[in-house]
VMD Tcl script that builds the backbone (N, CA, C; Angstrom):
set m [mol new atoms 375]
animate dup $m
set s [atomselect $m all]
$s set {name element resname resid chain x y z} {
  {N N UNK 1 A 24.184 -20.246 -91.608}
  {CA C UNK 1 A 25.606 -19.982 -91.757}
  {C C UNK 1 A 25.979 -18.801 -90.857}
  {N N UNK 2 A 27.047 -18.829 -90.289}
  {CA C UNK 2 A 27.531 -18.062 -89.355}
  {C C UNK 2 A 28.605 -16.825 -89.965}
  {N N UNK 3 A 28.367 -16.197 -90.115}
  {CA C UNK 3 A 28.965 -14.900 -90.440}
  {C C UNK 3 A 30.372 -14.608 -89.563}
  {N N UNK 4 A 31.457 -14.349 -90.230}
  {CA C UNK 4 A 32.607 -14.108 -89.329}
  {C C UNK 4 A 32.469 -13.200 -88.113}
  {N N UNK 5 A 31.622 -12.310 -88.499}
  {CA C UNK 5 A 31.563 -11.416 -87.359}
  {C C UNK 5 A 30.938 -12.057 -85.906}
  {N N UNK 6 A 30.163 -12.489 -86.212}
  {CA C UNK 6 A 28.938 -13.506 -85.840}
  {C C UNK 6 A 29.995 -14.342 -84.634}
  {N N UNK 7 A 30.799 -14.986 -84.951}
  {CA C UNK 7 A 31.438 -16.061 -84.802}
  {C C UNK 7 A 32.288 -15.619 -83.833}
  {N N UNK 8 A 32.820 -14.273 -84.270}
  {CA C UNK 8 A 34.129 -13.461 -83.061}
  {C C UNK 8 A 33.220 -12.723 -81.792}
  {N N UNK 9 A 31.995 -12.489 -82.239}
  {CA C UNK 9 A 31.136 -11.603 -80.495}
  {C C UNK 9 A 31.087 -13.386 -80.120}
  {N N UNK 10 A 30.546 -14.498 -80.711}
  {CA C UNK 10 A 30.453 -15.661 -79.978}
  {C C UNK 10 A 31.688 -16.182 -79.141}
  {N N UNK 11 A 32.782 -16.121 -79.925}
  {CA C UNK 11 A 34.482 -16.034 -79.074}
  {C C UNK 11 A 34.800 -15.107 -78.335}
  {N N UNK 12 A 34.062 -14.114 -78.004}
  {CA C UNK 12 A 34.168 -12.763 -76.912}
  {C C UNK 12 A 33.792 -13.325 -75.956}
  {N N UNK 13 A 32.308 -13.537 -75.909}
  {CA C UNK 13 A 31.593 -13.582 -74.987}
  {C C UNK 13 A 32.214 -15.146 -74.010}
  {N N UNK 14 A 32.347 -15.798 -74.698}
  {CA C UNK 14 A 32.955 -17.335 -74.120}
  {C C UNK 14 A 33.924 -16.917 -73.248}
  {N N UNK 15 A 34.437 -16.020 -73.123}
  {CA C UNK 15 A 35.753 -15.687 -72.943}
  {C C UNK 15 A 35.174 -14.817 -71.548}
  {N N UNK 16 A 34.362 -14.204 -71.299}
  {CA C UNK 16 A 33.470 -13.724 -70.274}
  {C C UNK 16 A 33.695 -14.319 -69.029}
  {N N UNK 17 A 33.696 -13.609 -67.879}
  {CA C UNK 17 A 33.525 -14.110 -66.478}
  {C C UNK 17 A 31.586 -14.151 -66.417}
  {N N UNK 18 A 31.409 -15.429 -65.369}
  {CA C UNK 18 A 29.728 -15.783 -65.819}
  {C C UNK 18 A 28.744 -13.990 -65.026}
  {N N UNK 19 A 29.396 -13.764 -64.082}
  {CA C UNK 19 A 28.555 -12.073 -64.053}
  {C C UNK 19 A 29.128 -11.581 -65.747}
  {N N UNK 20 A 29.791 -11.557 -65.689}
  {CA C UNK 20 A 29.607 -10.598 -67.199}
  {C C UNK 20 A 28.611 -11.432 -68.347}
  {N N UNK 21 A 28.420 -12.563 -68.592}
  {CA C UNK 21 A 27.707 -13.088 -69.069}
  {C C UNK 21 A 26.477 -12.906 -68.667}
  {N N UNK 22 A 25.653 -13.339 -67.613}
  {CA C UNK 22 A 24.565 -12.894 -67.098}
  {C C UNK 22 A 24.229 -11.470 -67.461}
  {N N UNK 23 A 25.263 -10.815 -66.918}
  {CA C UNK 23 A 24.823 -9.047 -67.399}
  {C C UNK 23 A 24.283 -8.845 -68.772}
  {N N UNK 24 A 25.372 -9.788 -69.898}
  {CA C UNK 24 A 24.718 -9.241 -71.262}
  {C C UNK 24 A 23.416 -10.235 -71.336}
  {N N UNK 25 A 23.264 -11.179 -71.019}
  {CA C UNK 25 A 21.962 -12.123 -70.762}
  {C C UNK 25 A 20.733 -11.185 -70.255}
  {N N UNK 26 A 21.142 -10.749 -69.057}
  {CA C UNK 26 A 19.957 -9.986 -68.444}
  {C C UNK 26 A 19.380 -8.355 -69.955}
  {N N UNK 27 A 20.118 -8.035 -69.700}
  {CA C UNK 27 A 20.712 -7.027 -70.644}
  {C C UNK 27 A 19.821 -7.267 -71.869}
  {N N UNK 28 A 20.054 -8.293 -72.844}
  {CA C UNK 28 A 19.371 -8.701 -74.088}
  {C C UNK 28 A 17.518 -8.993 -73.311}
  {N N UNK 29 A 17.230 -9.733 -72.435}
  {CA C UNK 29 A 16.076 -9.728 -72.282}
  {C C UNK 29 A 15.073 -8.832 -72.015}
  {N N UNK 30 A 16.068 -8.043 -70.910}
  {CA C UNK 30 A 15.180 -6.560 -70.902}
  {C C UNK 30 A 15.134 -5.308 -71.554}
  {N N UNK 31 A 15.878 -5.420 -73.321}
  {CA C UNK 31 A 15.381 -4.701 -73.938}
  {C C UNK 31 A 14.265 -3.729 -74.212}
  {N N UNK 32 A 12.837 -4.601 -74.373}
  {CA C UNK 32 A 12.038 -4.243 -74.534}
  {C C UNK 32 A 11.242 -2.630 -73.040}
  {N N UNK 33 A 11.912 -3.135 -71.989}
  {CA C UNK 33 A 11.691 -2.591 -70.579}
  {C C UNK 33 A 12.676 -1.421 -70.571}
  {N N UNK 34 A 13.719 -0.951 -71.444}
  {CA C UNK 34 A 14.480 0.069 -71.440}
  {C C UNK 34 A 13.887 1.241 -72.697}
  {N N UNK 35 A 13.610 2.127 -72.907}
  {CA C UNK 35 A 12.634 2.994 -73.594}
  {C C UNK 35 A 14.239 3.678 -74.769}
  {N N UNK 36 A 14.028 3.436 -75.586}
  {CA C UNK 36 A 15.384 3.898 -76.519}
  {C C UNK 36 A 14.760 5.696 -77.079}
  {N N UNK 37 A 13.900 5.970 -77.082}
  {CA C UNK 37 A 13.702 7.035 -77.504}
  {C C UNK 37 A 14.107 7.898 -76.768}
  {N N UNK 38 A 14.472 9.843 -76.899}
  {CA C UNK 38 A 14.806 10.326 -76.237}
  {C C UNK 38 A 13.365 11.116 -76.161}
  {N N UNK 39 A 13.540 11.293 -74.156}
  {CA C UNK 39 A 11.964 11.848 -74.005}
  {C C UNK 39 A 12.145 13.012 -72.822}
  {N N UNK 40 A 11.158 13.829 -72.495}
  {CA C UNK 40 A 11.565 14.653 -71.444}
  {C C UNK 40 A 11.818 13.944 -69.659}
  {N N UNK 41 A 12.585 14.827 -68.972}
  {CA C UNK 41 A 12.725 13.850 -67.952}
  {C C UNK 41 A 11.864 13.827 -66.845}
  {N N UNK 42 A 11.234 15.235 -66.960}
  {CA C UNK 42 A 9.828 15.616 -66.037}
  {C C UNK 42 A 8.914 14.441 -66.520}
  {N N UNK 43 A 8.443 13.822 -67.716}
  {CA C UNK 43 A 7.432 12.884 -68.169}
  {C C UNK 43 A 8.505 11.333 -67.682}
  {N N UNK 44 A 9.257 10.950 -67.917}
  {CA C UNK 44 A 9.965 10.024 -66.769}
  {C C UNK 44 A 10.096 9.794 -65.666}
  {N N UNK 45 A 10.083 10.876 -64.774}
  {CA C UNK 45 A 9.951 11.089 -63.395}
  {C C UNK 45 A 8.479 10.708 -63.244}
  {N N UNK 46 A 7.283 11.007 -64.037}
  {CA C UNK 46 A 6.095 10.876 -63.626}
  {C C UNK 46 A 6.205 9.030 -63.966}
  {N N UNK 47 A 6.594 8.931 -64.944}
  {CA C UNK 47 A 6.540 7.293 -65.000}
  {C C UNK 47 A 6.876 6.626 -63.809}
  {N N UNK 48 A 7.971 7.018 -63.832}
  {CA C UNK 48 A 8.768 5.849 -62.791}
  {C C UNK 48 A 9.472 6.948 -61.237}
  {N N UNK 49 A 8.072 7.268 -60.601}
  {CA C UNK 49 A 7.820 7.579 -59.220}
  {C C UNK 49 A 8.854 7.173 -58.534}
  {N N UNK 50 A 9.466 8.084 -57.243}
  {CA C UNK 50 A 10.469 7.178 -56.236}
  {C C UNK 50 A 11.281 6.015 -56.835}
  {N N UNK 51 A 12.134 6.646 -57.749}
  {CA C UNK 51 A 12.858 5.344 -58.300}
  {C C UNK 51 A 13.667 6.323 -58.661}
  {N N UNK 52 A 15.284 5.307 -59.210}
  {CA C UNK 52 A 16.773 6.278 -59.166}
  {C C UNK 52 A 16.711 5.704 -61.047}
  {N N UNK 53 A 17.251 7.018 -61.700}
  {CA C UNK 53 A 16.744 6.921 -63.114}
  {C C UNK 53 A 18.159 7.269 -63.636}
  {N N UNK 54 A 18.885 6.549 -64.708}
  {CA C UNK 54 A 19.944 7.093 -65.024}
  {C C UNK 54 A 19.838 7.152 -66.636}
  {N N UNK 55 A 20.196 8.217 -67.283}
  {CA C UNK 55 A 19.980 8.551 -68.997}
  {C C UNK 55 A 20.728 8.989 -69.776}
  {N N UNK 56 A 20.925 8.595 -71.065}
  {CA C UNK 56 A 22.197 9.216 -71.795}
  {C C UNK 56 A 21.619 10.231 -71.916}
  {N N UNK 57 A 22.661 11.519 -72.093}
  {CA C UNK 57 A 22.720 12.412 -72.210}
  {C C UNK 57 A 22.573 12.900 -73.401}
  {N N UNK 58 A 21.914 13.412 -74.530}
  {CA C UNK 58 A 21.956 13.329 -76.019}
  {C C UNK 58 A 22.499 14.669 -76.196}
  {N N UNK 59 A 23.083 14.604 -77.297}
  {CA C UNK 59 A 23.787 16.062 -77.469}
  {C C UNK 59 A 23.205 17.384 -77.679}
  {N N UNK 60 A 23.948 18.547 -77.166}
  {CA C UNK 60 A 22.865 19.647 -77.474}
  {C C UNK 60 A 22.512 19.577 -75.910}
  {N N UNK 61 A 22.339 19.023 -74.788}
  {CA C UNK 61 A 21.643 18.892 -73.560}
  {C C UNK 61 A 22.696 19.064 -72.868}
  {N N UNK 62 A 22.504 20.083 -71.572}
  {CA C UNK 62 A 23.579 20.440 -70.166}
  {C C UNK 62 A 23.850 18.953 -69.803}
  {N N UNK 63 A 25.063 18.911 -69.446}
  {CA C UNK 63 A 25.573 17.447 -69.031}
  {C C UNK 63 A 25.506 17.505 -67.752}
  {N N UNK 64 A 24.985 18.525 -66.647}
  {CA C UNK 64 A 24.593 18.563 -65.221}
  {C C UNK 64 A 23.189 19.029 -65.427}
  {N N UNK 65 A 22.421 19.622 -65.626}
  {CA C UNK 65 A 21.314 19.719 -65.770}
  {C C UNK 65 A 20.270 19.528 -66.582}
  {N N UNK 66 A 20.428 18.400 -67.441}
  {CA C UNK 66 A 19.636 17.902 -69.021}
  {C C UNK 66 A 18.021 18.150 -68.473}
  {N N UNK 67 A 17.700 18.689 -69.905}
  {CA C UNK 67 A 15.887 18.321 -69.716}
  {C C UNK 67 A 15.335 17.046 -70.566}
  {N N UNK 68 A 16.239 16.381 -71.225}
  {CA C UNK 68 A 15.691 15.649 -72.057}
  {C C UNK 68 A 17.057 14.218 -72.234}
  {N N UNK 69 A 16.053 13.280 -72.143}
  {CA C UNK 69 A 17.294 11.836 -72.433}
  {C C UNK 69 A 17.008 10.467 -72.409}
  {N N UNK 70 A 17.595 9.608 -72.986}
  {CA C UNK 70 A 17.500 7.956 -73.442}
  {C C UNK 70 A 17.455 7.379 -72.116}
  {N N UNK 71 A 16.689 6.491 -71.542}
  {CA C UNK 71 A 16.861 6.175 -70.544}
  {C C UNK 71 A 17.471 4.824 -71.109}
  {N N UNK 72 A 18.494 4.570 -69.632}
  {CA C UNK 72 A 19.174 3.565 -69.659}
  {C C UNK 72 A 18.921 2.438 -68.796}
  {N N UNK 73 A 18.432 2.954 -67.412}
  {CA C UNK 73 A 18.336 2.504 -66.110}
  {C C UNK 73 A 17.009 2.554 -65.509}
  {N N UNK 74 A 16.520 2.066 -64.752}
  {CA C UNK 74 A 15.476 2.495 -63.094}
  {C C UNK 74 A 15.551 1.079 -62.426}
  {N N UNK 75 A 15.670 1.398 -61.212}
  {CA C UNK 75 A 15.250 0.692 -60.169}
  {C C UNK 75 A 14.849 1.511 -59.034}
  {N N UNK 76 A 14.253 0.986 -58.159}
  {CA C UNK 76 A 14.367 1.957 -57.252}
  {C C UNK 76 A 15.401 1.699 -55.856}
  {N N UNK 77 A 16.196 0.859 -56.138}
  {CA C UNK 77 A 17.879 1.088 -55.382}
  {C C UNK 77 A 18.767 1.394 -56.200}
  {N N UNK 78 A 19.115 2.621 -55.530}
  {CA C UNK 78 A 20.271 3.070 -55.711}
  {C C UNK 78 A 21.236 2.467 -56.418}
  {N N UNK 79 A 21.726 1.655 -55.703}
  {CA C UNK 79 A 23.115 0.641 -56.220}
  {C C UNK 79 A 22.880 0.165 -57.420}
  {N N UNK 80 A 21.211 -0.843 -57.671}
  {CA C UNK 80 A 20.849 -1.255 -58.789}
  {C C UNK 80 A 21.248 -0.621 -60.428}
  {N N UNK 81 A 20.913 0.872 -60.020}
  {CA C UNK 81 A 20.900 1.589 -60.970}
  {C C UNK 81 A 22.131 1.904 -61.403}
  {N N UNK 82 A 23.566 1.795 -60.035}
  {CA C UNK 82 A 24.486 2.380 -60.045}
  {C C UNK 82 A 25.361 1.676 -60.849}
  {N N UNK 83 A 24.978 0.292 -60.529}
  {CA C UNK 83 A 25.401 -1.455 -61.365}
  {C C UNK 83 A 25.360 -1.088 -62.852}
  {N N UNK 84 A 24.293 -0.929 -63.273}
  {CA C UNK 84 A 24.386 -0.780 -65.024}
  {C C UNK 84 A 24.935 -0.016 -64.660}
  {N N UNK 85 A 25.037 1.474 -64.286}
  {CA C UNK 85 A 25.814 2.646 -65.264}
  {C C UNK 85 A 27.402 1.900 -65.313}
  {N N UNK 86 A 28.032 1.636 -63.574}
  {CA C UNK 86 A 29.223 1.018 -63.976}
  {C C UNK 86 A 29.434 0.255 -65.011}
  {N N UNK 87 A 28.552 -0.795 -65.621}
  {CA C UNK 87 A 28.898 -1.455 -66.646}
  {C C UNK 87 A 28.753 -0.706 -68.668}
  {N N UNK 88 A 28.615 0.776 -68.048}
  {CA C UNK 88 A 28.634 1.611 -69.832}
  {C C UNK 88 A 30.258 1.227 -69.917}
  {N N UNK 89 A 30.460 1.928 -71.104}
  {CA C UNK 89 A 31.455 2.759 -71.216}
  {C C UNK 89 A 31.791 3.983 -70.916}
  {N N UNK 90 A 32.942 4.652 -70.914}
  {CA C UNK 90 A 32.752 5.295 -70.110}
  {C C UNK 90 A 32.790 6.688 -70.926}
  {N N UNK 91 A 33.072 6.384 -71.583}
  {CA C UNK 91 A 32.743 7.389 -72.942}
  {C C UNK 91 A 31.380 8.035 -72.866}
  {N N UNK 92 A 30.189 7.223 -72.456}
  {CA C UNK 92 A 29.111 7.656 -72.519}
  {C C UNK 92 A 28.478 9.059 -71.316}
  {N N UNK 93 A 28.075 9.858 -71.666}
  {CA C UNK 93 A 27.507 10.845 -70.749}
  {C C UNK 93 A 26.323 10.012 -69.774}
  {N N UNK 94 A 25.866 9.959 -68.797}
  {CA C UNK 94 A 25.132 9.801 -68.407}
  {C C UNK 94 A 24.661 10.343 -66.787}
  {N N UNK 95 A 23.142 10.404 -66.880}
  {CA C UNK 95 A 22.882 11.588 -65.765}
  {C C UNK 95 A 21.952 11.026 -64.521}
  {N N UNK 96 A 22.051 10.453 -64.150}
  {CA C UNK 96 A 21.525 9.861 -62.583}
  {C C UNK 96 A 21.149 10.629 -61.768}
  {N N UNK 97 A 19.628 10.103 -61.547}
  {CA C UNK 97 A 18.788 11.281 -60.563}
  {C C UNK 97 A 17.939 10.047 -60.015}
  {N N UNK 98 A 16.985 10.963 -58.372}
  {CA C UNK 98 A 16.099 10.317 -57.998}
  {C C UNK 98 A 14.740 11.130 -58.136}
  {N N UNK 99 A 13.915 10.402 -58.725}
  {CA C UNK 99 A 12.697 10.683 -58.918}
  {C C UNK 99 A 11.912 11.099 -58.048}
  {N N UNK 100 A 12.006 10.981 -56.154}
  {CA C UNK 100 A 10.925 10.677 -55.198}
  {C C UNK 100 A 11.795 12.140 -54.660}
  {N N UNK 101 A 11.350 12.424 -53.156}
  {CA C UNK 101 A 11.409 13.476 -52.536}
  {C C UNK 101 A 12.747 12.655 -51.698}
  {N N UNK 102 A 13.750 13.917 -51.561}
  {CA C UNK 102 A 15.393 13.529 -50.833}
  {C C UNK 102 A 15.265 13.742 -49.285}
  {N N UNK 103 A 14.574 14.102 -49.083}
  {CA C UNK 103 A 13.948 13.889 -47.217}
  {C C UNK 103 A 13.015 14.518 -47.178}
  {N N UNK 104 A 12.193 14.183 -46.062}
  {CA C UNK 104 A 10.988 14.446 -45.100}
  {C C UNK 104 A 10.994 16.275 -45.328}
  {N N UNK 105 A 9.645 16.408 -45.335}
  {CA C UNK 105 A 9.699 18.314 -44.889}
  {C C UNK 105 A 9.908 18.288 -43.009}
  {N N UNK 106 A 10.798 19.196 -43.036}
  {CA C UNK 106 A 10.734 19.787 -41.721}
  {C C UNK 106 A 12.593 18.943 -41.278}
  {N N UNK 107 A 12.902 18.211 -42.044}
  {CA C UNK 107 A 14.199 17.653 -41.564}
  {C C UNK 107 A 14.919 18.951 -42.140}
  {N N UNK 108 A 16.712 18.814 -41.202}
  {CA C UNK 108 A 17.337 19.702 -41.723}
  {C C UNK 108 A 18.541 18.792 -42.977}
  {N N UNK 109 A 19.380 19.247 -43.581}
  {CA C UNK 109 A 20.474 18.809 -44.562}
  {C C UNK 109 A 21.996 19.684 -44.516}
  {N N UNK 110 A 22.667 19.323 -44.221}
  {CA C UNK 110 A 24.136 19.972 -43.662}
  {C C UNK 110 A 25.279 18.782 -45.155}
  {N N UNK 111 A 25.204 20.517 -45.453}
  {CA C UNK 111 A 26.036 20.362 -47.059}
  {C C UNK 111 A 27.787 20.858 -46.460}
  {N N UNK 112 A 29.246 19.461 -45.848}
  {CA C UNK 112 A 29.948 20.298 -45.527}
  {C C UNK 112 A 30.787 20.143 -47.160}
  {N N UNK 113 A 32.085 21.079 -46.620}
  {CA C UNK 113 A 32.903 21.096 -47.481}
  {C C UNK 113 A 34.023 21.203 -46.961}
  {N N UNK 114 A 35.274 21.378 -47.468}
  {CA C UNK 114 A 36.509 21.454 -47.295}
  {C C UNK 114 A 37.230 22.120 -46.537}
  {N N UNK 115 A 36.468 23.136 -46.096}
  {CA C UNK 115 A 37.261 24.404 -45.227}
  {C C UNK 115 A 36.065 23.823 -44.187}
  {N N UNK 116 A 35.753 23.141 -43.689}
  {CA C UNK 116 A 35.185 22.703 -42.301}
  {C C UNK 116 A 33.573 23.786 -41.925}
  {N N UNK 117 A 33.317 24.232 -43.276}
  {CA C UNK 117 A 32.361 25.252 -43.262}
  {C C UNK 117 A 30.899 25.256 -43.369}
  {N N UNK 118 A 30.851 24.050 -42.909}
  {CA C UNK 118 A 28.774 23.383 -43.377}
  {C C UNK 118 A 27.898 24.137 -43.807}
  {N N UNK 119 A 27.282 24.395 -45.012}
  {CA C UNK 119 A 26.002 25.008 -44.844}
  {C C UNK 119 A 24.791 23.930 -44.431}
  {N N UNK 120 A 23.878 24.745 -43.970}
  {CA C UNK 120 A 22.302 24.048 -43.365}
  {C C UNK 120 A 21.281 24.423 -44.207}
  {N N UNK 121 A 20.623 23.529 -44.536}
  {CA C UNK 121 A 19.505 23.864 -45.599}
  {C C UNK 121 A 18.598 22.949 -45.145}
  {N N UNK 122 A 16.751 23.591 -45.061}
  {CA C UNK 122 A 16.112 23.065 -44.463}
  {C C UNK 122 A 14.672 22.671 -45.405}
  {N N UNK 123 A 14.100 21.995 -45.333}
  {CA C UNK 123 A 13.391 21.757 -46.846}
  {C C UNK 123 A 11.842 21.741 -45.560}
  {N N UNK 124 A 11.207 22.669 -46.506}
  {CA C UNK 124 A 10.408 22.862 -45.896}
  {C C UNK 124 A 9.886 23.801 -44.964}
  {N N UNK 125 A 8.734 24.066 -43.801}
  {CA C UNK 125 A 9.047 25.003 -42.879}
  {C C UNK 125 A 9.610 23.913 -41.315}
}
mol reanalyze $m
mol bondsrecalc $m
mol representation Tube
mol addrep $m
């Protein structure tokens, strides 16, 4: 027997464009592959090496600099990762980082800004 409630997410979802369907499809299968506990993000980073990691933010935690959070996401493209977060709500905090090294040692990085004023920052010697 089908429960009213039951019956109205089944009349939601019908109602779906087929990417949005797929999404909650994909979504329900890879449950098990998304880690619901909240854990540190240094021990995440070691998990999932060179890969872009995005995590709720749990409360009590800097919403720019968290040490600790639910992961939501990994792939290791960018966009991949960028795909779910677009599809939260938006209500939700969430904190997107990359796990691997952001360039080569010895390259330079030119941070500009608004007043035409670049800083240069060089990673490495």
């Amino acid at each position: 027997m089908i429960t009213h409630k039951a019956r109205a997410v089944m009349q939601s979802i019908q109602q779906l464009s087929l990417d949005e369907k797929k999404y909650i499809l994909d979504s329900i299968l890879h449950l098990p592959e998304i880690e619901s506990e909240i854990r540190d993000l240094t021990l995440l980073s070691a998990q999932f090496p060179n890969e872009w990691l995005a995590i709720s933010v749990p409360e009590g935690e800097d919403h720019y600099a968290p040490q600790r959070g639910r992961l939501i996401a990994h792939h290791r493209e960018r966009s991949a990762t960028w795909d779910q977060v677009m599809r939260l709500p938006s209500s939700q905090d969430v904190y997107v980082f990359f796990t691997g090294a952001v360039t080569a040692k010895g390259f330079g990085v030119i941070f500009d800004d608004a007043t035409n004023t670049p800083d240069v920052a060089t990673v490495g010697n």
